[in-house]
C-alpha positions in Angstrom: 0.1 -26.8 50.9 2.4 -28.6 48.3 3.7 -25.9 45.8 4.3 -28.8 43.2 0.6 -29.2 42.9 -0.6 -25.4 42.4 2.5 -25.8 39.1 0.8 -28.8 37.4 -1.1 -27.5 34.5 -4.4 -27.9 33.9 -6.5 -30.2 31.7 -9.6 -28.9 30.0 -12.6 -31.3 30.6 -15.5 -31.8 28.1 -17.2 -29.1 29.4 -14.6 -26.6 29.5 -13.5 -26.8 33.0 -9.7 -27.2 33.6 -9.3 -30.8 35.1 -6.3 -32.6 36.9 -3.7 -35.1 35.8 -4.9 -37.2 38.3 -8.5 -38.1 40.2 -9.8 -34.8 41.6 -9.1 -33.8 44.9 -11.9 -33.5 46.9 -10.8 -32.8 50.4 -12.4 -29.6 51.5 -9.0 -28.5 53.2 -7.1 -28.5 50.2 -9.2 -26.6 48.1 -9.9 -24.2 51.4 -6.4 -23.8 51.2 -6.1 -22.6 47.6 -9.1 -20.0 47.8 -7.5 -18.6 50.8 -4.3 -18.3 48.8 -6.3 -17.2 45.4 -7.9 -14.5 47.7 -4.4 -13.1 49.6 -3.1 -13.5 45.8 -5.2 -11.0 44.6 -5.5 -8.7 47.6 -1.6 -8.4 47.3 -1.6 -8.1 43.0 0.6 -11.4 42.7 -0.8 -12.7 39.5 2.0 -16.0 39.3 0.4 -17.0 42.8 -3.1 -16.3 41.6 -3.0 -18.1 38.6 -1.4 -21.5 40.4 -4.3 -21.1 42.8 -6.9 -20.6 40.4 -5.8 -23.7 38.7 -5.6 -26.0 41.7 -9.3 -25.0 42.9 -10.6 -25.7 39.5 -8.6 -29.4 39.4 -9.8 -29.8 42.5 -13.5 -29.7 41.4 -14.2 -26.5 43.2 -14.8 -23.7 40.9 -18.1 -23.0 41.8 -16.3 -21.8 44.9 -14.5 -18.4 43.2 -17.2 -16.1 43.2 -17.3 -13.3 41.0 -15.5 -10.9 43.0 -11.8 -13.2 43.3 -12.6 -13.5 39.5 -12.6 -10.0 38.5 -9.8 -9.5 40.7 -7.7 -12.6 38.5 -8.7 -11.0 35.8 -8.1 -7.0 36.2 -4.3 -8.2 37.6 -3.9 -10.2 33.6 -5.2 -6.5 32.9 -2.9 -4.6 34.2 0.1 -6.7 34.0 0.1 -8.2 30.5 -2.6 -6.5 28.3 -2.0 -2.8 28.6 1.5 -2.4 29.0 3.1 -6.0 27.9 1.4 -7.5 25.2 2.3 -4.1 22.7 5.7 -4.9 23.3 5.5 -8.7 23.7 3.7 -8.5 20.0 6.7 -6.6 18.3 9.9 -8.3 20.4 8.1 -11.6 20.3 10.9 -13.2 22.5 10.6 -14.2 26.0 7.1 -13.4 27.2 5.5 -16.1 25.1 4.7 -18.8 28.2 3.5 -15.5 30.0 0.9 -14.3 27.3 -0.5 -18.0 26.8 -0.3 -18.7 30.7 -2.5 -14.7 30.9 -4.7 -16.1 28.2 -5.5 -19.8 29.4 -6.3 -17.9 32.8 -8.4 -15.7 31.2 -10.2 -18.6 29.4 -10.7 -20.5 32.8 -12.7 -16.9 34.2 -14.1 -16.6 31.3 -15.7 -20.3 31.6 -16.1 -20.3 35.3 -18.1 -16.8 34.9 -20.5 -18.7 32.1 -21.0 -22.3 34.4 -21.7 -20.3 37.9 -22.7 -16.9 37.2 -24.3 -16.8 34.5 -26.8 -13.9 35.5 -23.8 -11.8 36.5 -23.0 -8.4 34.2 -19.1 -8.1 33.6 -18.4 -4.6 35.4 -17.1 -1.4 32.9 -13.7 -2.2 33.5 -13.7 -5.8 33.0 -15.7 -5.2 29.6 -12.8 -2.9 28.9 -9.9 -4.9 29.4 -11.6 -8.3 27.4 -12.5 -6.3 24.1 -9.1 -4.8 24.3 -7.4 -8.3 24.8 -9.6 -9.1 22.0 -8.3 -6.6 19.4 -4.4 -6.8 20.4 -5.0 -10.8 19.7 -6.6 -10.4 16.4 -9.1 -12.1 17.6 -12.4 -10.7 15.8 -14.8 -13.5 16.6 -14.6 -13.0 20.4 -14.9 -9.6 20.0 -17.2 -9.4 18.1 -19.2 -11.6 20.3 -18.1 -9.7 23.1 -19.8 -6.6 21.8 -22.7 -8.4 21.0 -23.2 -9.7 24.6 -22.9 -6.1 25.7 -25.8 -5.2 24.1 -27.9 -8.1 24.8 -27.6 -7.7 28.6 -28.3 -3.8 27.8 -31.8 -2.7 27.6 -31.2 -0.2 25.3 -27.1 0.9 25.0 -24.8 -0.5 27.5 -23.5 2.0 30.0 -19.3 1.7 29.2 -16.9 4.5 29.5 -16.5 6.6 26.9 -13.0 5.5 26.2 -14.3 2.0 25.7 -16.9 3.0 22.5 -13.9 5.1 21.0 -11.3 2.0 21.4 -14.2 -0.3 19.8 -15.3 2.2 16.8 -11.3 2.2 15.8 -11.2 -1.5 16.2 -14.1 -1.7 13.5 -13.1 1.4 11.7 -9.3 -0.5 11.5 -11.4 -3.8 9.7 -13.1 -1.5 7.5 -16.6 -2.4 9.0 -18.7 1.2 8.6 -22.1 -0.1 9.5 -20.3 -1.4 12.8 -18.6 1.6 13.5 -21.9 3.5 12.6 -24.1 1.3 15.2 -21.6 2.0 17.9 -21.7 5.4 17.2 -25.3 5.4 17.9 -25.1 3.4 21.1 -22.4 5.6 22.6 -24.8 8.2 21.8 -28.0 7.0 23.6 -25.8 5.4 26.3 -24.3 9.2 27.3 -27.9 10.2 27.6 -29.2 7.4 29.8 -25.9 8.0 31.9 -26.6 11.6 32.2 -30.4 11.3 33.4 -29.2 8.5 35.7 -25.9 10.9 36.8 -28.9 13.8 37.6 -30.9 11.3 39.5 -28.2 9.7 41.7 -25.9 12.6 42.6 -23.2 10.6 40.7 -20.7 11.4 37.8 -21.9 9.9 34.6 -20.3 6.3 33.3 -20.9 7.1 29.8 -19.4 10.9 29.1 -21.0 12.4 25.9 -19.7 11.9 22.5 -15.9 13.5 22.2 -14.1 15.0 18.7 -12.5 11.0 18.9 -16.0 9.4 18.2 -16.6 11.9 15.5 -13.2 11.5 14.0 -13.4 7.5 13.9 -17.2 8.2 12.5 -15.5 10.2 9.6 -12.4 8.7 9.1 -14.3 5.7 8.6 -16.4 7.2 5.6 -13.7 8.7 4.1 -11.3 4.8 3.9 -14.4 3.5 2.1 -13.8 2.7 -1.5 -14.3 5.2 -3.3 -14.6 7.2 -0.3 -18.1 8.9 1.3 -17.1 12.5 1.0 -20.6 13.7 1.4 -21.9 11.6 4.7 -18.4 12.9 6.0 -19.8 16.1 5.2 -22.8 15.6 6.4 -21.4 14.4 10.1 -19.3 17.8 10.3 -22.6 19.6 9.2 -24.3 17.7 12.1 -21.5 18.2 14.5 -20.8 21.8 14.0 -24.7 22.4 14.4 -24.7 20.8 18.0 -21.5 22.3 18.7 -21.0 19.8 21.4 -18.0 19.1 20.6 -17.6 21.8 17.9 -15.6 20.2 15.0 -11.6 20.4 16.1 -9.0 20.9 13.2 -7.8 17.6 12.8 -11.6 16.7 11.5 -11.4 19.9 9.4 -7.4 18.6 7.9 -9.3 15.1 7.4 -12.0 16.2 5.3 -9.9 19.0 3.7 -7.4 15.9 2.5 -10.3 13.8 0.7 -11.5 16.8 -0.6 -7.9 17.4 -2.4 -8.0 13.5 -3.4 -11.1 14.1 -4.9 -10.0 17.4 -6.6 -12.9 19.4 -4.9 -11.2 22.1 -4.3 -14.1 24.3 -3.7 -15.2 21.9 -0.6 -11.4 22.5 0.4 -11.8 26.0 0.2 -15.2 26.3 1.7 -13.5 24.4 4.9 -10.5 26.7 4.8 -12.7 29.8 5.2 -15.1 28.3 8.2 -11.8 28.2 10.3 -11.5 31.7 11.5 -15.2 31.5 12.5 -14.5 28.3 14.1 -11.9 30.2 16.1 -9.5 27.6 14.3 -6.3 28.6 12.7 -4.6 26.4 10.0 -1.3 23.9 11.3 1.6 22.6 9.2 -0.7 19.4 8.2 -3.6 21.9 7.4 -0.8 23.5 4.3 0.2 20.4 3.9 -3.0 18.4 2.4 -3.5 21.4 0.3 -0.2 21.8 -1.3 0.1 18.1 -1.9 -3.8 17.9 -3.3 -3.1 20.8 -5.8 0.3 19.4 -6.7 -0.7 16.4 -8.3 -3.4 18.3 -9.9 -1.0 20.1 -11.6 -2.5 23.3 -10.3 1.1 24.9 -10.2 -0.3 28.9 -9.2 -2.3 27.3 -6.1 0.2 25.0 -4.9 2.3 28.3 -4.9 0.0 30.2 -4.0 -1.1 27.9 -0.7 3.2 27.5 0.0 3.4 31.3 0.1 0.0 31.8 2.2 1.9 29.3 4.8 4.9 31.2 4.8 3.4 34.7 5.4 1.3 32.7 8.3 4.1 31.6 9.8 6.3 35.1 10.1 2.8 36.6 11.4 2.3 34.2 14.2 5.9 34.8 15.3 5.3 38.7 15.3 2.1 37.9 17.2 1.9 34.8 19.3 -1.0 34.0 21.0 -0.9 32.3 24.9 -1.6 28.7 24.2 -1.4 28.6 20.9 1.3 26.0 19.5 3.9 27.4 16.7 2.8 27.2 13.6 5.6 25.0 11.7 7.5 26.5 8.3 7.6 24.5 5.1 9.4 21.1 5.6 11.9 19.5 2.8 8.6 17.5 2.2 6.4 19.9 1.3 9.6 21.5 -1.0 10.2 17.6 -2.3 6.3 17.8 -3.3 6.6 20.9 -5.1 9.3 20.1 -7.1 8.0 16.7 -8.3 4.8 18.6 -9.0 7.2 20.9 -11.2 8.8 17.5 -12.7 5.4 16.7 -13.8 4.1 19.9 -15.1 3.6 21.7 -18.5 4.9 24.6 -17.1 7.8 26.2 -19.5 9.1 28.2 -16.5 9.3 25.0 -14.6 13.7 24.9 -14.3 13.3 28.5 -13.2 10.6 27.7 -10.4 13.1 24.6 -9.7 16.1 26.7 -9.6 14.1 29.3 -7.6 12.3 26.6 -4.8 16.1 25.6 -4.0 17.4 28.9 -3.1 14.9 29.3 -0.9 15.2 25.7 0.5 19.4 26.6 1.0 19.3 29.3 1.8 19.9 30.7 5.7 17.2 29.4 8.1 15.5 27.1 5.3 15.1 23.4 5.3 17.6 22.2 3.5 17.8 19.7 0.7 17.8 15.7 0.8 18.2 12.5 -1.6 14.3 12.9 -2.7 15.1 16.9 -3.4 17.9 15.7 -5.5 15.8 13.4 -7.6 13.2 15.5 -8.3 15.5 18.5 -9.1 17.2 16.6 -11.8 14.4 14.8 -13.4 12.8 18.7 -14.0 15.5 19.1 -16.3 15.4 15.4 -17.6 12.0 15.9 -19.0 12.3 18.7 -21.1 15.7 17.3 -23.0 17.8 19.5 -20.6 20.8 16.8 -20.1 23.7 19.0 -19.8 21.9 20.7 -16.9 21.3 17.0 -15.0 24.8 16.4 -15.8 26.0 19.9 -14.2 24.1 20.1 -11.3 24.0 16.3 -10.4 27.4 16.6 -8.3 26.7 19.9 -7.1 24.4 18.6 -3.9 27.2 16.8 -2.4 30.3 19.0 -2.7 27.6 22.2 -1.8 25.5 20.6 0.2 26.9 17.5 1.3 23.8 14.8 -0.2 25.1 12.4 -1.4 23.8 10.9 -4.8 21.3 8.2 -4.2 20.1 5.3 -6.8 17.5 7.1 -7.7 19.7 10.2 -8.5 22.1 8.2 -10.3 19.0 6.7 -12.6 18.2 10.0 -13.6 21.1 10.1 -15.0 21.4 7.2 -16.6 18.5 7.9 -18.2 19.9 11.4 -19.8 22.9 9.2 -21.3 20.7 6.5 -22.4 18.5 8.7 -24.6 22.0 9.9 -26.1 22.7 6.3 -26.6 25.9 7.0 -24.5 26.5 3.3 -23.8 30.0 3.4 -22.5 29.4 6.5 -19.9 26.2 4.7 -18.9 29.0 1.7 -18.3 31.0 3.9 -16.0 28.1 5.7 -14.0 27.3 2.0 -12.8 30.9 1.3 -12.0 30.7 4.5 -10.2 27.7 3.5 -8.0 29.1 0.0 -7.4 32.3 0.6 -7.0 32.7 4.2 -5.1 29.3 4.9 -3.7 28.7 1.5 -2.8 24.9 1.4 -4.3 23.0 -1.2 -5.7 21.0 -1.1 -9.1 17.3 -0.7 -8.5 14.8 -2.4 -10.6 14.3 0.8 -12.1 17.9 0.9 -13.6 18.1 -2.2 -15.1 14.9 -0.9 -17.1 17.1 1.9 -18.1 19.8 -0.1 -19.0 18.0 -2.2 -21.2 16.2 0.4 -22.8 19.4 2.6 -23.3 21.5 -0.8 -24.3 18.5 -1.4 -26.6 18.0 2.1 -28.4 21.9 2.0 -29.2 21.0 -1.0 -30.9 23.9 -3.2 -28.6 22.3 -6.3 -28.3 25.1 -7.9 -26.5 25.3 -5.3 -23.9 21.2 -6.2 -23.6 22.0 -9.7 -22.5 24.6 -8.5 -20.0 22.6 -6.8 -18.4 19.6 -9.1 -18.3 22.6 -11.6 -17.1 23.4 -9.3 -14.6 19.6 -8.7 -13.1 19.1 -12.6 -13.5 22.1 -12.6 -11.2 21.5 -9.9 -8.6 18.1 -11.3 -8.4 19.3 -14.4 -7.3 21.4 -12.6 -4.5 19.6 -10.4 -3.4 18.5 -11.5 -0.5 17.6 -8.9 2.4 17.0 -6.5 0.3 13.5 -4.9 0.4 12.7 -4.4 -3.5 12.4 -7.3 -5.4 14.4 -7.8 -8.9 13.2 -9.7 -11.6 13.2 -10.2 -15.4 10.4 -8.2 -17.0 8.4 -8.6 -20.5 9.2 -5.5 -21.6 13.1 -6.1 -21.0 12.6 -8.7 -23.9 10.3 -6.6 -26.1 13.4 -4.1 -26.0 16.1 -7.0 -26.6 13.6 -8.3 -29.7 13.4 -5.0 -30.9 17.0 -4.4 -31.3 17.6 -8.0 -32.2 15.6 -7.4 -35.5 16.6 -4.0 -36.2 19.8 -4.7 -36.2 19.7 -7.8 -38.4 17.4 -6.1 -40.7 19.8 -3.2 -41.2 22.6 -5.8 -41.9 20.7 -7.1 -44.6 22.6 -10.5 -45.1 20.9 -14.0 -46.2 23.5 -15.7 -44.4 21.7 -15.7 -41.7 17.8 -15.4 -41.2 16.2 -13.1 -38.8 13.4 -15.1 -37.3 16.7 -17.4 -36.1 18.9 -14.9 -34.7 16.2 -13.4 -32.4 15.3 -17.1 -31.5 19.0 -17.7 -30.5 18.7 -14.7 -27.9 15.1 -15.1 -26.8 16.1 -19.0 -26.2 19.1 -17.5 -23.8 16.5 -15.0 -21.7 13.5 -18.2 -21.8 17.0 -20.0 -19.7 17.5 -17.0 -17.3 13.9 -16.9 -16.4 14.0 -21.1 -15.6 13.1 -21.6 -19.2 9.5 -20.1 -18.3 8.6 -18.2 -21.7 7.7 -14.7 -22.2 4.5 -13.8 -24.0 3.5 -10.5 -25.0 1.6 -8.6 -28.2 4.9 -6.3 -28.6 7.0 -9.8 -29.0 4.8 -11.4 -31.1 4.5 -8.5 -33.2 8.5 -8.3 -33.3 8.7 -12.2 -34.3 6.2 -12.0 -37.1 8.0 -9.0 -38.0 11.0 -10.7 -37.9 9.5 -13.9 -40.3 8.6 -11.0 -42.3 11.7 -9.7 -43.2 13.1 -13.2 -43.8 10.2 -13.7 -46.2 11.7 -10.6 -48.8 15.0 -11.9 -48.5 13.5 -15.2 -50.6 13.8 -15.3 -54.6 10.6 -16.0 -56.4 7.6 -16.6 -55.6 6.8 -19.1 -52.5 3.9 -20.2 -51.7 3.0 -19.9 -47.9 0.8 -20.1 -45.4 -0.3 -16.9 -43.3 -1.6 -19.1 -40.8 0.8 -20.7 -40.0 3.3 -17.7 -39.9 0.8 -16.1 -37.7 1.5 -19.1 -35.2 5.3 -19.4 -35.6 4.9 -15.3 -34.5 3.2 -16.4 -31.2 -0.6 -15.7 -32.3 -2.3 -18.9 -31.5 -6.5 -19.3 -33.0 -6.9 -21.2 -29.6 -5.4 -18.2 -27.7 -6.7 -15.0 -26.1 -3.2 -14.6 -24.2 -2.0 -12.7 -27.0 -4.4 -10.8 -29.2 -3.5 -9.4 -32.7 -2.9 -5.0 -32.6 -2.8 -2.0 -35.2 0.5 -3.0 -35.8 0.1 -7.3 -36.2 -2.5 -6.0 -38.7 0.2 -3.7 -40.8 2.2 -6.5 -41.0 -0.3 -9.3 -41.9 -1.3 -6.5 -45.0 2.0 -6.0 -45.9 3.0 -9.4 -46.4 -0.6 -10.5 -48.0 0.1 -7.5 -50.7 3.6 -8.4 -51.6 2.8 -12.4 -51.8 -0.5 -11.1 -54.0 1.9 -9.2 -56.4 4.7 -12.0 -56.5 2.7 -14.7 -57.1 2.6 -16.7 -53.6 -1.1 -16.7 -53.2 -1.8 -18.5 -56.1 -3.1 -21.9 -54.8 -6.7 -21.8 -53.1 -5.7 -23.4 -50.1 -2.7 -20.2 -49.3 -5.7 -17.8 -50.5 -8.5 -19.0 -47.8 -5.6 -19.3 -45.0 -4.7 -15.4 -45.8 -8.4 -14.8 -45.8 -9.1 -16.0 -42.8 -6.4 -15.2 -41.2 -7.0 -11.2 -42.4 -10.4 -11.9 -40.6 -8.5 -12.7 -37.4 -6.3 -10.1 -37.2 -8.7 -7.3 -37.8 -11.3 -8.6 -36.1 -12.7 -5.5 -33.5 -9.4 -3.4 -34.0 -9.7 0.4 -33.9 -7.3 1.6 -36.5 -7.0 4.7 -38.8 -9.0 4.8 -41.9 -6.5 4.4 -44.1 -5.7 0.6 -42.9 -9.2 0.3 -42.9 -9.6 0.7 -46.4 -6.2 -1.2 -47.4 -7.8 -4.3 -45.3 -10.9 -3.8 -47.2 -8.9 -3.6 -50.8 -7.4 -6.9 -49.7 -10.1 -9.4 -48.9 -11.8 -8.1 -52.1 -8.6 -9.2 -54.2 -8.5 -12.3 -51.9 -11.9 -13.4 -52.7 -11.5 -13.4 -56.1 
């Protein structure tokens, strides 16, 4: 046989069949030839061989020739070659095995084809069922398995009879796409399909195919109803109900840590509770994960005494089981720097006035002999305890003291902590040499999150120059930053800071040499140029422009008519525009200005009197403001409608 011919590939004819480059072959040797070496192929588990063979039968016009058995065979070596140990890998290297996953596939395909022409009336045994759904799901490829599932039912008078390890690996697949009522209906066919397996297990002496429902079915069936959104806590519940009733399985702890978790989430702690105390009866003892999704669930509820409460209970659990183990039981893991790193953000976050002493305190214990130990994240959380209650020469004191103690290292994060403690103090030159110090000695970059601190710090200190170094700067990094996993960018509220100090600090100058409204153009025009002349818009800057026009509007002499309009426009709020809608604050202003051109004289015409009218309409239109506006507004259209 010529070797050359079993290599050619295949052509697919209209109908699906592979056909050959050249006029079929018809000579019953040849294709003899190749099912002989199709069947040794498969006897001896060489899939290369096997595939060539299977091609040159098919060219050859002789398909109908493989019957079912050769083409299980073909396809349970693709099975166990490429789909359950290769294509995992294959799918995260994604190097050299890509001509042996398409060659695997277009095989399968020709089976697949040669199964629906000739044997049509033929089921697809367990395994085979198995090994296509799973091909299926590592390929993405929803619509054929989908209909794959689908066929398994219609050739199934009732459930189809598949191992139990199938139904589990098809409820994650749906559970994975978020498909509940899919996940649900195979539930309840891997139900009815253990039953029928059992009766027909009893009648034939035989173990059954389909073993009943396992703690995995149950767990997909839950897990599934608890990543709906918002998630089904009470037909979770009800499933556990149901399972723990039957007691075949009995609900296992994971199942108990699930629905203890969504509980938290949901801040139900007295479901949480409830499941805590049906462990013991359960002959269940709580794990690491167990303490875990409690301490984390009360943490960001800010319930400090249970999160403290739960830590200690976890602690006193763990020195018990090591004074009594039990034969088979695993050890019950301590505290990790996670759950410490949860419990001092918690603290970060709290009300709590004893907070820096429960800080202080959850580090000695973390340092001490035998604890955990401390990381970057412990760091950051430790500090910014202190950070929010004003305690600066405390972030300042300790922020060294993990490295030369402990040997961490300060991370960016760290270091914006304290940042942040200089930049309230508007310490603009130490905040300077903290970002030298990252740069320079530790070698970090500037997170997203510091150049907001920058800005804001730069800002408060009213250095408006050191503003649009730093936007420079981001505008830079951003630029080169590639490789780099967080993404830097220019943000709105940057320029609302920069605007802000821009007009405070013209305002305080109080020169006519030089109008506001024109200065802050000057810098927002250099920003627009950064950001590839792409403006910003935002209430908080059009309220700063108009305020802005404002103040250049007292430093005129006399009265001048005007038109509040227009002035509304020039700020940034257009009548045509909903991108930018008029607040408590646009309002202040508009009445400020309408009172002062009242008094002066610039409303006199009745053209400037039924722009201000209107545009006093505008601005207060469905604002929620204090009563006090309220009533000045009110004042003011009634002097303006005179």
């Amino acid at each position: 046989m010529n070797s050359s011919t079993l290599s050619q590939p295949a052509r697919v004819s209209r109908k699906g069949l592979p056909v050959s480059a050249t006029p079929p072959n018809t000579s019953s040797t040849g294709s003899a030839n190749a099912l002989d070496t199709l069947t040794l192929a498969v006897a001896n588990g060489s899939l290369s061989i096997a595939q060539r063979a299977l091609g040159h039968v098919v060219s050859s016009g002789r398909g109908d020739s493989v019957d079912t058995g050769l083409l299980f065979g073909v396809m349970r070596l693709i099975g166990g070659t490429n789909l359950s140990s290769a294509s995992a890998d294959y799918r995260m290297s994604n190097t050299s095995n890509t001509s042996d996953t398409s060659s695997s596939d277009s095989t399968l395909e020709i089976c697949l084809r040669l199964l629906q022409t000739y044997h049509q009336n033929t089921s697809m045994p367990p395994d085979i069922v198995h090994l296509m759904l799973k091909r299926s799901a590592d390929n993405g490829d929803s619509r054929q398995f989908d209909a794959l599932w689908s066929n398994c039912k219609a050739a199934s008078d009732s459930a189809p009879l598949l191992p139990s390890s199938t139904y589990t690996m098809i409820m994650e697949a749906y559970s994975q796409r978020g498909l509940l009522k899919r996940v649900v209906e195979v539930f309840d066919c891997f139900d009815t399909a253990a039953a029928e397996s059992a009766v027909i297990a009893e009648q034939s002496n035989s173990s059954p195919v389909t073993t009943p429902l396992d703690e995995t079915a149950y767990f997909i069936l839950i897990d599934a109803h608890l990543n709906q959104s918002p998630p089904d806590l009470n037909a979770a519940l009800n499933i556990f109900h149901k399972m723990a009733i039957r007691a075949n399985p009995s609900p296992s702890l994971p199942i108990f840590n699930r629905i203890i978790h969504a509980a938290g989430i949901k801040r139900d702690f007295e479901t949480a509770n409830l499941l805590m105390s049906m462990l013991q009866p359960a002959n269940l003892r709580p794990n690491h994960n167990t303490y875990n999704v409690l301490i984390d669930a009360y943490a960001k509820a800010g319930d400090d005494a249970n999160t403290q409460r739960v830590l200690l209970e976890w602690r006193e659990d763990v020195l018990e089981r090591a004074r009594t183990p039990v034969r088979g039981e695993s050890k019950l893991l301590p505290p990790t720097v996670v759950t410490y790193n949860t419990l001092m953000s918690m603290l970060a976050k709290s009300n709590s006035t004893s907070a820096p002493e429960d800080a202080d305190a959850l580090l000695k214990i973390m340092t001490q002999d035998g604890g955990c130990g401390v990381n970057q994240v412990t760091v950051t959380s430790y500090l910014d305890v202190f950070k929010r209650r004003g305690l600066y020469a405390k972030v300042r004191e300790s922020f060294y003291l993990f490295e030369t103690a402990y040997g961490v290292p300060p991370s960016t994060p760290a270091y914006n902590v304290l940042l942040s403690c200089y930049g309230f103090s508007h310490d603009t030159i130490t905040m300077r040499k903290i970002v030298d110090e990252m740069r320079l000695e530790k070698q970090l970059h500037l997170s997203q999150v510091s150049y907001r601190i920058l800005v804001r710090g730069f800002a408060s200190a009213l250095d408006v120059q050191g503003v649009l170094e730093w936007m420079k700067d981001l505008s830079h990094a951003a630029s080169t930053a590639k490789g780099r996993k967080e993404k830097l960018k220019l943000e709105v509220a940057m320029v609302e800071s920069l605007g802000w100090a821009v007009v405070k600090k013209e305002k305080f100058k109080n020169s006519k040499k030089q109008r506001v409204a024109d200065v802050l153009k000057t810098h927002l025009d250099v920003v627009q140029a950064l950001n590839n002349n792409v403006p910003f818009c935002s209430t908080a800057l059009a309220d700063t422009r108009l305020e802005a026009l404002v103040a250049d509007l007292r430093m005129d002499d006399g009265p001048v008519a005007f038109d509040m309009g227009a002035l509304l426009e020039d700020a940034g709020f257009s009548a045509n525009s909903s991108n930018v809608a008029p607040s408590a604050t646009t309002l202040k202003l508009v009445v400020e200005v309408l009172k002062n051109k009242l008094d002066s004289g610039g409303l006199e015409t009745e053209t400037s009197r039924i722009s201000a009218l209107e545009s006093l309409k505008r601005v207060s239109g469905s604002l929620t403001v204090s009563s006090d506006l309220k009533k000045r507004v009110t004042l003011l259209m009634r002097e303006l409608e005179k």
